[in-house]
C-alpha positions, 0 to 999 in steps of 0.5 A: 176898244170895247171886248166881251169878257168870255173872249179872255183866254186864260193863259196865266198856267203858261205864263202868257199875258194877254194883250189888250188895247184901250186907246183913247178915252174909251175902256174895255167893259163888259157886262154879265147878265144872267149867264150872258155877257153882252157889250154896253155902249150907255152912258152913265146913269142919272142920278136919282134921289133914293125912292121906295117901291112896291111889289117885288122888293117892297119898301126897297130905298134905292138911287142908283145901280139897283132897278127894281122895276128890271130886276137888276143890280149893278155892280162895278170891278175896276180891274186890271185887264191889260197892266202888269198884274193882268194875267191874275186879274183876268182870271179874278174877273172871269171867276166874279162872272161865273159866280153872280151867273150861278147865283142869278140861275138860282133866285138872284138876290131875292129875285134881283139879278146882279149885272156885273161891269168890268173897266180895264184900269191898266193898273193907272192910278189916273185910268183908275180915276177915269173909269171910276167917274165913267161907273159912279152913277151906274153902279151901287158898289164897287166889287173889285179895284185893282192896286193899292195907289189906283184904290188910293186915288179913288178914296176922296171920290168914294168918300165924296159919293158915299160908295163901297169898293173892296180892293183887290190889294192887301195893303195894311191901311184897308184895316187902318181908319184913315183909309177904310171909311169906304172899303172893305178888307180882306185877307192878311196884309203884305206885313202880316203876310211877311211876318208869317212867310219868313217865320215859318220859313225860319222854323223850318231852317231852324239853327240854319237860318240866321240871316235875311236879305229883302227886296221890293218895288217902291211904293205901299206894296212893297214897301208895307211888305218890309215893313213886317218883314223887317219886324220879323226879323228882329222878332227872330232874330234874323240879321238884314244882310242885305235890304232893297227896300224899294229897290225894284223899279218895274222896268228897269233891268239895270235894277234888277241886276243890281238887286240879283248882285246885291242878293247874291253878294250877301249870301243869306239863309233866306229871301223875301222879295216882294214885287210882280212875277214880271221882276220876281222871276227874272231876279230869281232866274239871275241869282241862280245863273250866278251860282246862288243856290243856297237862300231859301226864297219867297214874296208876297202873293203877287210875287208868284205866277204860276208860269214858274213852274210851267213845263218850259219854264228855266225855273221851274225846278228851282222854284220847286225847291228852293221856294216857300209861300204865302197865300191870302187864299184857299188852293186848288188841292183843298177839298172844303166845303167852299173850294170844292163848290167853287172848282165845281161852278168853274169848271162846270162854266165851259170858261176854265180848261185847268186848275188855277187857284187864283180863281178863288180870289174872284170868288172871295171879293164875290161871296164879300159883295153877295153878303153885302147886298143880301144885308143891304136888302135886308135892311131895306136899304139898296142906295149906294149909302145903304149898301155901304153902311151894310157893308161896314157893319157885317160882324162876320163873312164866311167862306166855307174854307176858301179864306179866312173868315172876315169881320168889319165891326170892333177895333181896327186890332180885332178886323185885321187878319192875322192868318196866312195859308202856307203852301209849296210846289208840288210838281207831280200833282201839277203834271199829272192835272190833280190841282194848280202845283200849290199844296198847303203845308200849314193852312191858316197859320199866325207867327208869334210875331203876327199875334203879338203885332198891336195893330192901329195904323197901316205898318206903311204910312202913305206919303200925303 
């Protein structure tokens, strides 16, 4: 079924995963105009051949998802609106919508608006393919795609069609060549991130910290995420006492048990377990009814959902003390230049009832995308051809302290991203409403490992 967007009740702070249906062939879509959001039934576009205009937009080439006549460029997100990863990916949406809403308020892109269109993939790699076809011809980028295999699948197409997509998924190959062609990266990868997190949290253990147990869910998530977390610990060296690398199968509870015993059997000072809040917490929740409450414990980015610190949450405490994390992101709490518009637009919205910092993601791939198409325009070139050459040839994209700044010119070693923002629970700025219960205790840090890592390939080699 088709749904409107501002129907998405945010839910993630309580844990709650909204239920989508998309039966069939059809998808969920919808579509932000200038502040509206309304259903579109149209098919795909027909293909044009690249022409130049006169009038507003003067000497603008365009073919496809850009319509100077109208005013409008189109821009698709092939999210994850009902899979395993919804939760977040609903609240990434809903901040992409917000964002172009303020920028079309104020002049659009030189007087263009930017409609945006949202596909649920329910974290499919063959949905993801499907609503990729459904969008190619209605759209000039891509400025969203949900996970590593779903972006995978998509790359021959993308190649084929010359088009830019930016993923929403840290997999080390978006720095990689082989992968990159068509996208465009952002924040650390999983095994820089890993590198960072157990790093910094061997510092703080100091003497204390001398072994290491690692978990994940089989395939480029987590499997790149061992990867930097086995070369951390040997940076530090940090003995695996215990290494379920791939071990996490989504769904299958007899694995998680097998993990939470295997975790708990080999009693290490530190935990790295990277997989979905689905497997993380009840791991988590499992180690600690066994009496395991010595480990230091962390994972990357997605392993977290803010429901673990919820109110009723049995791990809240817990989470609250035992727990160190990584973020690719800016947080709530923050008070920069970027962060602080961005709280101000979302809450401004009437769609954002509490602080999540998870919304700054959507502002993230937003403030890549408006870069994009601001070069896009400047070069006189809005096909999908121009858009993506302009995409890949921006020295540097700044986010005024919500992330990182970015580059997507030089050696894959100079692109890739080597900073993580460090953060813990602080409860009391949660309960009392102050921001999201993430606080920063070392913003942009970088290991010794990190930055001494050579990077020219992805850290794990897809299979094919």
């Amino acid at each position: 079924m088709r749904i409107k967007s501002k129907w998405l009740v945010i839910l993630l702070a309580m844990g709650l995963v909204l239920a989508a249906c998309s039966p069939g062939g059809e998808s969920e879509e919808t579509t932000t105009t200038g502040g509206e959001t309304t259903d579109t039934t149209e098919g795909p576009t027909e293909t044009t051949e690249p022409t130049d205009t006169t009038g507003a937009g003067a000497d603008i080439a365009t073919d496809i998802g850009v319509d100077l006549e109208a005013g409008t460029i189109t821009i698709g997100l092939l999210s994850d609106l009902s899979g395993q990863f919804s939760s977040l990916v609903q609240l990434i949406v809903a901040a992409h919508e917000i964002y172009w809403e303020d920028v079309n308020a104020n002049g659009g892109i030189n007087g263009l608006e930017v409609d945006v269109v949202a596909l649920d993939t329910e974290y499919l790699s063959d949905v993801h393919v499907q609503r990729y076809e459904e969008l190619k011809d209605e759209v000039v980028a891509f400025g969203h795609s949900t996970g590593s295999p779903q972006t995978v699948a998509i790359i021959p197409q993308l190649e084929a069609d010359g088009i830019l997509a930016i993923p929403l998924t840290w997999y080390s190959g978006w720095t990689d060549p082989t992968y990159n062609n068509n996208l465009m990266h952002h924040g650390a990868p999983y095994c820089i991130e890993s590198m960072n997190v157990i790093s910094y949290i061997s510092e703080q253990l100091g003497e204390e910290a001398t072994t290491l147990a690692i978990a994940s869910v089989p395939g480029d998530y987590g499997l790149d995420s061992m990867e930097g977390a086995k070369l951390a610990a040997d940076a530090l060296g940090l003995e695996i006492v215990y290494d379920g690398s791939g071990q996490i199968l989504p769904g299958d509870e007899a694995a998680f048990t097998a993990v939470a015993q295997g975790i708990v059997g080999a009693d290490p000072d530190i935990v790295y377990m990277t997989s979905s809040p689905l497997q993380w917490g009840p791991i988590f929740g499992q180690a600690l009814a066994a009496g395991f409450t010595t480990a230091h414990w962390s994972g990357a980015g997605p392993s977290y959902n803010p429901a673990f610190i919820a109110p009723d949450s049995a791990i809240r405490d817990a989470v609250a003390a035992m727990t160190t994390w990584g973020s690719y992101y800016s947080f709530w709490s923050d008070d920069s230049p970027g962060v602080t518009e961005a709280k101000d637009l979302l809450m401004a919205s009437g769609r954002v009832d509490r602080p999540v910092s998870a919304y700054l993601e959507g502002f993230v791939e937003a403030r890549m995308m408006h870069g994009v198409l601001e070069a896009a325009y400047a070069a006189g070139d809005m096909t999908q051809a121009g858009v993506l050459a302009a995409g890949k040839s921006l020295e540097s994209v700044s986010f005024d302290g919500i992330a990182p700044d970015e580059t997507y010119v030089g050696t894959p070693d100079e692109q890739l991203q080597r900073a993580t923002n460090m953060w813990r629970v602080d409860l009391a700025g949660l309960d009392d409403g102050t921001h999201a219960g993430e606080v920063a205790v070392e913003p942009g840090y970088v290991s010794d490992a990190a930055a001494a890592f050579e990077f020219s390939e992805a850290c794990y080699q897809l299979e094919g």
